[in-house]
MIDOSE-1310 file (N, C-alpha, C; in nm, 2 decimals, decimal comma, always signed):
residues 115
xxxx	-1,35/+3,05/-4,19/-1,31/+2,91/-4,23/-1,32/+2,82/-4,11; -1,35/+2,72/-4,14/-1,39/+2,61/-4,00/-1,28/+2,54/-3,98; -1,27/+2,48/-3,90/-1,12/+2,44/-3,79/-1,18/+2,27/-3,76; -1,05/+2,21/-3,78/-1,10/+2,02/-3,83/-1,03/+2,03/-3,71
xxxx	-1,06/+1,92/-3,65/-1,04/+1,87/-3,52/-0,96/+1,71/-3,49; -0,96/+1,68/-3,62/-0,91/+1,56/-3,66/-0,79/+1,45/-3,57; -0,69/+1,56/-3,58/-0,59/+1,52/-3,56/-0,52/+1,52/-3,42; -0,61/+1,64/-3,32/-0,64/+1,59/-3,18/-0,68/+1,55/-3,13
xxxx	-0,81/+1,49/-3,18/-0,92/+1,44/-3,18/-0,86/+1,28/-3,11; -0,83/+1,27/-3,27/-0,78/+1,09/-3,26/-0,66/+1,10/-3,14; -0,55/+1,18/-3,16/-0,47/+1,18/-3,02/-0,49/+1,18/-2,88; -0,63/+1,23/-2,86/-0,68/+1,23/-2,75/-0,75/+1,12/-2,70
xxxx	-0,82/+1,05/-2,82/-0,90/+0,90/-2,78/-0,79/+0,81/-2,77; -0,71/+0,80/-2,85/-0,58/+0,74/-2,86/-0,50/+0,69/-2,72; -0,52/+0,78/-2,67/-0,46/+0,79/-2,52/-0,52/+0,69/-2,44; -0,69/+0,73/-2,47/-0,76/+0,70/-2,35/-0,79/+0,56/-2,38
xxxx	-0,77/+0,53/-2,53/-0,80/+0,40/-2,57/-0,69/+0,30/-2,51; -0,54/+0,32/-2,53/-0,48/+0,29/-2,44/-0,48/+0,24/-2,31; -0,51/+0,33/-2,23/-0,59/+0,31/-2,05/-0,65/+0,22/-2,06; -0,73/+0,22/-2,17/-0,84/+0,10/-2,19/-0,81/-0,10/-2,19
xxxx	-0,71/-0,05/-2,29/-0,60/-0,16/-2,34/-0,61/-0,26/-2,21; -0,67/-0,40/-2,23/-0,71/-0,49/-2,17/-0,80/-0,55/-2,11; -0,90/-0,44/-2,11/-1,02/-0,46/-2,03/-1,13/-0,54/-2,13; -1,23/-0,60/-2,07/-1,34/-0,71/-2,14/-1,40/-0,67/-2,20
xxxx	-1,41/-0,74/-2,30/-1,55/-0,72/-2,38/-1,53/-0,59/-2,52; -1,67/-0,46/-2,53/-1,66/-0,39/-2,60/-1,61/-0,23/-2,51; -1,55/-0,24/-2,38/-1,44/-0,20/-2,32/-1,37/-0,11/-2,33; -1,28/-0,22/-2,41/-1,14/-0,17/-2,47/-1,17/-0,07/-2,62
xxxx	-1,31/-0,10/-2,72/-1,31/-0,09/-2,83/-1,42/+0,02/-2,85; -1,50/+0,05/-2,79/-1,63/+0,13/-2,83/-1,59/+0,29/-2,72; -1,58/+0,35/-2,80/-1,53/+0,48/-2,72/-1,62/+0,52/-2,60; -1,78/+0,53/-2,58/-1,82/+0,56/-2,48/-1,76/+0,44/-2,35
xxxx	-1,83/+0,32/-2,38/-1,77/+0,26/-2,28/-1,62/+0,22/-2,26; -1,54/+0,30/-2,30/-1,40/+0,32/-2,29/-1,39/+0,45/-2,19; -1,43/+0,53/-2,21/-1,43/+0,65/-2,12/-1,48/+0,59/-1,98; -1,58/+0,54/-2,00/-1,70/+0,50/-1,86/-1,54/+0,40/-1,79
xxxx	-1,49/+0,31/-1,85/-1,43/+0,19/-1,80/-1,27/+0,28/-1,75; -1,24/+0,35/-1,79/-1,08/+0,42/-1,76/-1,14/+0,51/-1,68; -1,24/+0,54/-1,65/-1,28/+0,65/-1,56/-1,29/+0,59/-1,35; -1,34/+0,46/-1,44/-1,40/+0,39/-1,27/-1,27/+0,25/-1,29
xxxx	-1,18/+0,31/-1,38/-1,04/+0,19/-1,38/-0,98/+0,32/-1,28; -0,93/+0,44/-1,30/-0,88/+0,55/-1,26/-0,93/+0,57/-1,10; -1,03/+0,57/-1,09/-1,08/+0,57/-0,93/-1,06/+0,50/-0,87; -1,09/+0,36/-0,92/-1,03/+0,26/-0,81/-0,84/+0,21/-0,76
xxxx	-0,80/+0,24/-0,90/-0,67/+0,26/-0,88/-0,64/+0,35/-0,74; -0,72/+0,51/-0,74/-0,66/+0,56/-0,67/-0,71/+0,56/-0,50; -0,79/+0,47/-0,53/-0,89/+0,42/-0,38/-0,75/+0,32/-0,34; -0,75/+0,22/-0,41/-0,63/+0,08/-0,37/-0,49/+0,15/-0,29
xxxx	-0,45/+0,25/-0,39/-0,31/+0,30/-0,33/-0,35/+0,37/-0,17; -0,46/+0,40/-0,17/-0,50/+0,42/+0,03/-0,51/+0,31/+0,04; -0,56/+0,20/+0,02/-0,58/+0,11/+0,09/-0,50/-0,01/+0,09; -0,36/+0,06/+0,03/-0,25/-0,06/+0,03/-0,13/+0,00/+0,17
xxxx	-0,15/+0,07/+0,20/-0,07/+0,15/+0,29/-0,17/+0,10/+0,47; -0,30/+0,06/+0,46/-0,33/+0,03/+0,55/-0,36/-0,14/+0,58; -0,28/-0,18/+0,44/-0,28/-0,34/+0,45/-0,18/-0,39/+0,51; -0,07/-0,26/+0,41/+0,09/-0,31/+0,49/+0,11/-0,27/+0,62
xxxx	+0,03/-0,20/+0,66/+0,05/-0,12/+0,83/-0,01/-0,26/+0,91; -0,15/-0,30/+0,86/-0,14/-0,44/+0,95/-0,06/-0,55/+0,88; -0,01/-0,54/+0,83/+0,07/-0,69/+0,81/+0,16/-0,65/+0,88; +0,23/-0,55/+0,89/+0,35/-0,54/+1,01/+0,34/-0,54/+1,19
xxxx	+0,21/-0,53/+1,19/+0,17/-0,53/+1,32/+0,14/-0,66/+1,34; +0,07/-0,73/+1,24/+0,08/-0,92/+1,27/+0,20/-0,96/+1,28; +0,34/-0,94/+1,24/+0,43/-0,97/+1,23/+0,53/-0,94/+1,34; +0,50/-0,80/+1,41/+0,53/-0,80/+1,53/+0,46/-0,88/+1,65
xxxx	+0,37/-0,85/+1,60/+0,29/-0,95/+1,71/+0,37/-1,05/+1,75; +0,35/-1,17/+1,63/+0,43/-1,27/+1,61/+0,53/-1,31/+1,68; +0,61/-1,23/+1,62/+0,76/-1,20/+1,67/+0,78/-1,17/+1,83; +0,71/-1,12/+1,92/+0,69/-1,02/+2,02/+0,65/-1,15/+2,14
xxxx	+0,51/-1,26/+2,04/+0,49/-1,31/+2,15/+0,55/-1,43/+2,19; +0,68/-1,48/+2,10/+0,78/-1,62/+2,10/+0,79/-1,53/+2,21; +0,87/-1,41/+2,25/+0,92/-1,39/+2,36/+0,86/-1,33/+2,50; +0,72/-1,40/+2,50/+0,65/-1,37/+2,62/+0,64/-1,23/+2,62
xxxx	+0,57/-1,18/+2,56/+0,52/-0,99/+2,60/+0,39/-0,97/+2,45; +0,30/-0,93/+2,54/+0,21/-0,89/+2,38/+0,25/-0,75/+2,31; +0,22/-0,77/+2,23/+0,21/-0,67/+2,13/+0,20/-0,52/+2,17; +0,09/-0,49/+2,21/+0,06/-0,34/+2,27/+0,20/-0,31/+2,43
xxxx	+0,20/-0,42/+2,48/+0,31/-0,38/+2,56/+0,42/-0,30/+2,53; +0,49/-0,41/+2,37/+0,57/-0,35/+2,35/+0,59/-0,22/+2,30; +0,53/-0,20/+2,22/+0,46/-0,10/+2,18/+0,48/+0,00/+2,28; +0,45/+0,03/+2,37/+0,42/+0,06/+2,50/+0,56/+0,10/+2,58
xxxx	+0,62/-0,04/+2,55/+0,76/+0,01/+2,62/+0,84/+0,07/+2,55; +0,88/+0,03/+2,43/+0,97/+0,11/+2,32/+0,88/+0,27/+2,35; +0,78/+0,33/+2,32/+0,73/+0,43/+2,34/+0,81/+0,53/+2,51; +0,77/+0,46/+2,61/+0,86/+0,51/+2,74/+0,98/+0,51/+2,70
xxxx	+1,08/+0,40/+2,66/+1,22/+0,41/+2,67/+1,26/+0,48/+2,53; +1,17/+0,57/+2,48/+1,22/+0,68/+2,36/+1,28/+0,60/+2,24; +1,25/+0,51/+2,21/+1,31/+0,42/+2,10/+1,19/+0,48/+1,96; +1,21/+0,53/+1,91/+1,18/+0,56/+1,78/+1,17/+0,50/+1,67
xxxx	+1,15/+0,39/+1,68/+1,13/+0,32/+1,49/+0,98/+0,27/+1,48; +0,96/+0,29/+1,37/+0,86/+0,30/+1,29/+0,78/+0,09/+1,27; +0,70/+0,09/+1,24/+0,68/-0,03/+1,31/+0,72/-0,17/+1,12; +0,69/-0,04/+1,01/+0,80/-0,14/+0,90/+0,94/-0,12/+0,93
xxxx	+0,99/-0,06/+1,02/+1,13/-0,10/+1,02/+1,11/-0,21/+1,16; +1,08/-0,23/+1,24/+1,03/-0,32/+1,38/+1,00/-0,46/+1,28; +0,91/-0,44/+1,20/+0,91/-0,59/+1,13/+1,00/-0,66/+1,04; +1,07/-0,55/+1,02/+1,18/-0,59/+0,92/+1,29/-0,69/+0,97
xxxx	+1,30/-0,61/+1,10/+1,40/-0,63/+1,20/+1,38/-0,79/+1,29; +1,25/-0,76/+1,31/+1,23/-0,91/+1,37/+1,26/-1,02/+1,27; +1,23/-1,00/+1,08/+1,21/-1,09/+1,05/+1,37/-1,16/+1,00; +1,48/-1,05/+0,99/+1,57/-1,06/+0,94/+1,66/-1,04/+1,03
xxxx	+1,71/-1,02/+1,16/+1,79/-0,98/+1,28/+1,73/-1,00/+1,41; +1,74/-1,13/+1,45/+1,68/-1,19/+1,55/+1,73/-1,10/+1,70; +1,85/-1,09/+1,68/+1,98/-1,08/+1,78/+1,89/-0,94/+1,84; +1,91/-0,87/+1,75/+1,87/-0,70/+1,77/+1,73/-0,69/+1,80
xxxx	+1,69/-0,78/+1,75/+1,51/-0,79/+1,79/+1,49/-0,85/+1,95; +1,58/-0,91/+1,97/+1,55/-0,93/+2,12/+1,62/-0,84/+2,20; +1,71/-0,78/+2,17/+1,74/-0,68/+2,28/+1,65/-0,57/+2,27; +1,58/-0,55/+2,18/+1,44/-0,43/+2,13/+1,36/-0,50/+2,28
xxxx	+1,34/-0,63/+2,23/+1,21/-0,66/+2,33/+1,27/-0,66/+2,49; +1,37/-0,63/+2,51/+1,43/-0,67/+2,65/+1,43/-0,49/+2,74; +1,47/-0,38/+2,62/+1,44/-0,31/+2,61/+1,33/-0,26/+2,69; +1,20/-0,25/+2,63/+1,06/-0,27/+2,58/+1,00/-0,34/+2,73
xxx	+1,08/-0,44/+2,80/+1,03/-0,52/+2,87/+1,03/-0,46/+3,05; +1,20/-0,38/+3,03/+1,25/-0,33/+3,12/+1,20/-0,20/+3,14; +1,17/-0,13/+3,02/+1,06/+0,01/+3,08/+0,91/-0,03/+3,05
């Protein structure tokens, strides 16, 4: 007896049609070019998420910058001195800090300045 495929079949396009859901043109609607389009939608999604981690890494390092050089010291210094005087934070919490807690951000740099 032969075995119908029917009803997996459509559940499984179903899905991918889905994924598809908003993309241009015959896209979203024509099953090959729906596979082709959620395939290289799926890749690039997972390229972005690397390369959003190295966007926000420099936007925090501009931000220290920033912050670092109102108070006369560049960037790598400080960097440099928190490193000798064993201060440990991470540089999204360093930007956080400059942008929201001035007080504490300058005793970091005074810190930083003195080793």
């Amino acid at each position: 007896m032969r075995t119908k495929s029917a009803v997996y079949t459509r559940q499984r396009k179903k899905k991918i049609f889905r994924l598809a859901k908003g993309s241009y043109a015959t896209k979203k609607n024509r099953w090959r070019m729906v596979i082709q389009q959620v395939e290289r939608s799926l890749n690039y999604a997972y390229t972005g998420r690397k390369d959003n981690k190295a966007n926000f890494r420099t936007l925090w390092i501009v931000r220290l910058n920033a912050a670092v050089r109102e108070r006369d010291i560049s960037y790598n210094k400080f960097i440099a001195g928190l490193k000798k005087a064993n201060i440990a934070i991470d540089r999204k919490m360093l930007a956080e800090i400059a942008v929201s807690d001035n007080v504490t951000f300058g005793q970091l740099v005074e810190v930083a300045k003195v080793a």
